[in-house]
C-alpha positions as CSV (number, residue, x, y, z in Angstrom):
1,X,69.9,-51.4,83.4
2,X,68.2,-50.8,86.6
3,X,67.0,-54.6,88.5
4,X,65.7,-52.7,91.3
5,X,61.8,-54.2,92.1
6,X,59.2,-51.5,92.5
7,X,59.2,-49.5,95.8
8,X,56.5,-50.6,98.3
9,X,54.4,-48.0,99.7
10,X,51.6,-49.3,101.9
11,X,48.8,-46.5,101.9
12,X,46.1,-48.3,104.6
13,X,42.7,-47.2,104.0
14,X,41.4,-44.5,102.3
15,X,38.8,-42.9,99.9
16,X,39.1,-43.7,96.3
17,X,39.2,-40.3,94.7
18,X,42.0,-38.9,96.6
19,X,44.2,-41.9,95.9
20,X,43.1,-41.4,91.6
21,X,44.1,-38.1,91.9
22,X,47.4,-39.0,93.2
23,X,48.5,-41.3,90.9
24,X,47.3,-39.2,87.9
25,X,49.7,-36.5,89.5
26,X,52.8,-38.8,90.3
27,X,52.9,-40.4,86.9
28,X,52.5,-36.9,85.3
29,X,55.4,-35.7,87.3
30,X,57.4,-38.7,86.9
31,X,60.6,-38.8,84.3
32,X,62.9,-41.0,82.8
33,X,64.6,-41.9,86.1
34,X,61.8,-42.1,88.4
35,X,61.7,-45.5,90.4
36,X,59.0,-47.5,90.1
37,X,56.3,-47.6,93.1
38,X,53.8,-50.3,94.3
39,X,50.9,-48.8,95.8
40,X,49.1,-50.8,98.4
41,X,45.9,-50.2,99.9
42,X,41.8,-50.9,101.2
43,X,39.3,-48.4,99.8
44,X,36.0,-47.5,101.7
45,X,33.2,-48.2,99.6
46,X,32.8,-47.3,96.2
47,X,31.8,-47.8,92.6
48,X,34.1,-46.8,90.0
49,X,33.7,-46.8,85.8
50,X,36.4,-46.9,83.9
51,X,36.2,-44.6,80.4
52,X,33.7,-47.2,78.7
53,X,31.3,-47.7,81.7
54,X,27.6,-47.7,80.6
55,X,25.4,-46.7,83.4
56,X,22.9,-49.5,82.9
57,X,25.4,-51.6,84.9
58,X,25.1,-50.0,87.9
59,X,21.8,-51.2,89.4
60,X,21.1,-50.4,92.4
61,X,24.5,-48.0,94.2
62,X,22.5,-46.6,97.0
63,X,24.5,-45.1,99.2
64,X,27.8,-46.3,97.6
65,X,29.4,-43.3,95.8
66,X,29.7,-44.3,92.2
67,X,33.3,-41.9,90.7
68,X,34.5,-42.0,87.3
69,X,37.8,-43.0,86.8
70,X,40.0,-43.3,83.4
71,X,41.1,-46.7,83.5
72,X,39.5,-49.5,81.4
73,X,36.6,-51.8,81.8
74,X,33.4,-51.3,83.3
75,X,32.1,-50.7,86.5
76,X,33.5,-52.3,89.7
77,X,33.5,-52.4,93.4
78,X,36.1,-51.4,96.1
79,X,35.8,-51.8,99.5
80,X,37.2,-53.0,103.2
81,X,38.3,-56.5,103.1
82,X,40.0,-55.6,99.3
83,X,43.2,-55.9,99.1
84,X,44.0,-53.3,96.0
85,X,47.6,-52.5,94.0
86,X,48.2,-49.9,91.9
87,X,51.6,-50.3,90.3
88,X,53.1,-47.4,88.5
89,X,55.5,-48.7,86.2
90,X,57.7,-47.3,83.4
91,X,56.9,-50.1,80.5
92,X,59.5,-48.8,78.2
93,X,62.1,-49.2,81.0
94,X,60.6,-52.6,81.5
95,X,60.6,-53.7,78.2
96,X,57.4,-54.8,77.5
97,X,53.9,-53.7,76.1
98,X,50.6,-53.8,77.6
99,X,49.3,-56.9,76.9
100,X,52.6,-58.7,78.4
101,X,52.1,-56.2,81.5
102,X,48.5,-57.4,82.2
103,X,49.3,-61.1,81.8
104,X,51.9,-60.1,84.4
105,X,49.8,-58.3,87.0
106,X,47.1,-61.6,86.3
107,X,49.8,-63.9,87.1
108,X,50.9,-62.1,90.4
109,X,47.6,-62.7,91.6
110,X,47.3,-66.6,90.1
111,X,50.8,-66.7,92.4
112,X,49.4,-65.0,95.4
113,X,46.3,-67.9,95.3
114,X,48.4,-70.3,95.2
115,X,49.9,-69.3,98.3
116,X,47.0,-70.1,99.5
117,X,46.3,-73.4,97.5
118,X,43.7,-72.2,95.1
119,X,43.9,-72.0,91.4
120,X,43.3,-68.5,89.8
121,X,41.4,-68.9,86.3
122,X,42.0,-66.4,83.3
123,X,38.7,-66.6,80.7
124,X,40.1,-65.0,77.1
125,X,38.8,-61.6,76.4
126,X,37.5,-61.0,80.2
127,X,40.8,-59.2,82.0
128,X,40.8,-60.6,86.0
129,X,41.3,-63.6,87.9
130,X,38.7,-66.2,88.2
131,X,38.4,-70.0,90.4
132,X,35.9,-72.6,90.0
133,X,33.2,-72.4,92.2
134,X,32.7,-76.2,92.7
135,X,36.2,-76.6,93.5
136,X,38.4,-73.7,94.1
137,X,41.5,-76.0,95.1
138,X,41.3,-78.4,91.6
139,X,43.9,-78.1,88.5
140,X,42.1,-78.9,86.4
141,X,39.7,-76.6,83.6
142,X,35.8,-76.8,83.8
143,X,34.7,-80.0,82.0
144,X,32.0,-79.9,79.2
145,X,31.9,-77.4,76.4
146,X,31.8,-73.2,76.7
147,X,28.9,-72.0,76.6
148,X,29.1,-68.3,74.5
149,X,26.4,-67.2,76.2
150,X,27.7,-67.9,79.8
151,X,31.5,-67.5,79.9
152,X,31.7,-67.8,83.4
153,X,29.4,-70.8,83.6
154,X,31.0,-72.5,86.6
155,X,33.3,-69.4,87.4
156,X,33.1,-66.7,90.0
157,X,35.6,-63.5,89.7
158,X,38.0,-63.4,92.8
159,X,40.2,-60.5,91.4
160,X,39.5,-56.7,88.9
161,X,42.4,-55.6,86.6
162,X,41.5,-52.3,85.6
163,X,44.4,-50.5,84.0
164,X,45.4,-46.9,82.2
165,X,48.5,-46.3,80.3
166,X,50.0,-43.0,79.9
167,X,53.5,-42.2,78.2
168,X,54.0,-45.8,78.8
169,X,53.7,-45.8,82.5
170,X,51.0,-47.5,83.9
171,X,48.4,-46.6,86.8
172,X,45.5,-48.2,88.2
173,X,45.9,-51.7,88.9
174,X,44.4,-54.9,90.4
175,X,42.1,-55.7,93.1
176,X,41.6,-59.6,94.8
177,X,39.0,-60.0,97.4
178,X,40.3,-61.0,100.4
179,X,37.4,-60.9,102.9
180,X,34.8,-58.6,102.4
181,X,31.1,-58.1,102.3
182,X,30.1,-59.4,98.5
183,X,26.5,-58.0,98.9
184,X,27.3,-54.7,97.2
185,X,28.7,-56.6,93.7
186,X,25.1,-57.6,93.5
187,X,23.7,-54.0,93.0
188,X,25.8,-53.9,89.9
189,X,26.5,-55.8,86.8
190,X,30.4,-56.5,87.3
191,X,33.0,-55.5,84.9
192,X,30.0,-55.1,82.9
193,X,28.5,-58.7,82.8
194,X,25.1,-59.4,84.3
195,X,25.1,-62.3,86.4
196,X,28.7,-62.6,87.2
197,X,29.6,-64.0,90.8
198,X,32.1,-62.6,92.9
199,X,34.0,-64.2,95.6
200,X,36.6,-63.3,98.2
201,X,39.3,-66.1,99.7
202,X,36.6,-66.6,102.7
203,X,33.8,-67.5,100.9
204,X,36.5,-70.6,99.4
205,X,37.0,-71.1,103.4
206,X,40.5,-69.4,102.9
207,X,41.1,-67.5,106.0
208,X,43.9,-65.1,105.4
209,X,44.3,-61.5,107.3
210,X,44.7,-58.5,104.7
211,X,48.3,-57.9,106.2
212,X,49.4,-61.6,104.7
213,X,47.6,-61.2,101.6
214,X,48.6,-57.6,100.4
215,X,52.2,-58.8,101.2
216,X,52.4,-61.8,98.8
217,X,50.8,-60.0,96.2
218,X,53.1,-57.1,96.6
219,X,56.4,-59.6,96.8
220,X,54.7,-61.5,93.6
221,X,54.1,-58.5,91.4
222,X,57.8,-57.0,92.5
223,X,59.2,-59.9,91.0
224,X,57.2,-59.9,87.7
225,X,57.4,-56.5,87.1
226,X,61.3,-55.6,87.7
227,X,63.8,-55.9,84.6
């Protein structure tokens, strides 16, 4: 069996739909013996839906495209200061189903903040990375009972998983804000829930250039995602 990580291609920045297209095409194409690839790259802005997006969660786009894509989830938003990875990975050659894969790709990016010395959240049932906003840097979980009304009481969403499986090979991928302008998550509801705050690693005073970034998440995700 092959223990070769996923080939790194670093894409820069570019429109979203092109890169969609793309990927639909290459894992179509791909066969039994295709390597693995890790796509890395910044997006100009844009909205994208996944195949359940409701429309009522995108507020206010403006002059932000919004495209419809096939992955999962709601709506979300791409743009400069993103670092976003699209692995394409055969799961069967991997050995492992979906659910293990996501927990994977979230873990990457709970290894990639803690580079950086800030703990990555998960919240059950909500796919993505989140950190406490009073203290981004603490160990510890949010004290005081859940509220089911307010999930992410105390929470803001640092990193989108967005995901689409096909012949068990995986597309789309994971997004974590690196150090962008947050003002455009406003005009919608993200991943579909009103309210939700978004942060980047400057907003938690992390100052990090996209090169540095894209590279630990890709050397973190290699290692998670090779047999």
């Amino acid at each position: 069996m092959s223990t070769i990580a996923p080939l790194i291609r670093p894409l820069g920045r570019l429109a979203y739909a092109p890169v969609f297209e793309r990927m639909q095409a290459w894992t179509a194409a791909r066969g039994p013996d295709t390597p693995d690839e890790l796509w890395l790259c910044e997006h100009d802005p844009v909205y994208t839906q996944g195949v359940a997006g409701k429309a009522e969660h995108v507020l206010l786009p403006g002059d932000i495209p919004v495209v419809q894509s096939n992955r999962g989830g709601q709506v979300t938003y791409h743009g400069p200061g993103q670092v976003v990875a699209y692995p394409l990975i055969d799961l069967r050659r991997l050995g492992i189903y979906v659910k293990e894969y996501v927990y994977r790709v979230e873990a990457a990016v709970i290894r990639t903040l803690g580079d950086f010395a800030v703990v990555g959240h998960r919240v059950g049932g909500a796919p993505g990375i989140y950190v406490r906003l009073d203290d981004p840097f603490a160990h510890g979980a949010l004290t005081g009972p859940a509220d089911p009304r307010d999930p992410f009481r105390g929470l803001g969403k640092i990193s989108a998983l967005g995901i689409k499986v096909s012949q068990h090979c995986t597309y789309h991928g994971v997004a974590l804000n690196v150090a962008m302008d947050l003002q455009p998550f406003e005009r919608i509801n993200p991943c579909g829930y009103a309210g939700l705050r978004t942060v980047d690693l400057a907003t938690l005073g992390v100052s990090v250039e996209w090169n540095d970034a894209a590279a630990r998440l890709a050397q973190h995700l290699g290692a998670l995602l090779q047999p």
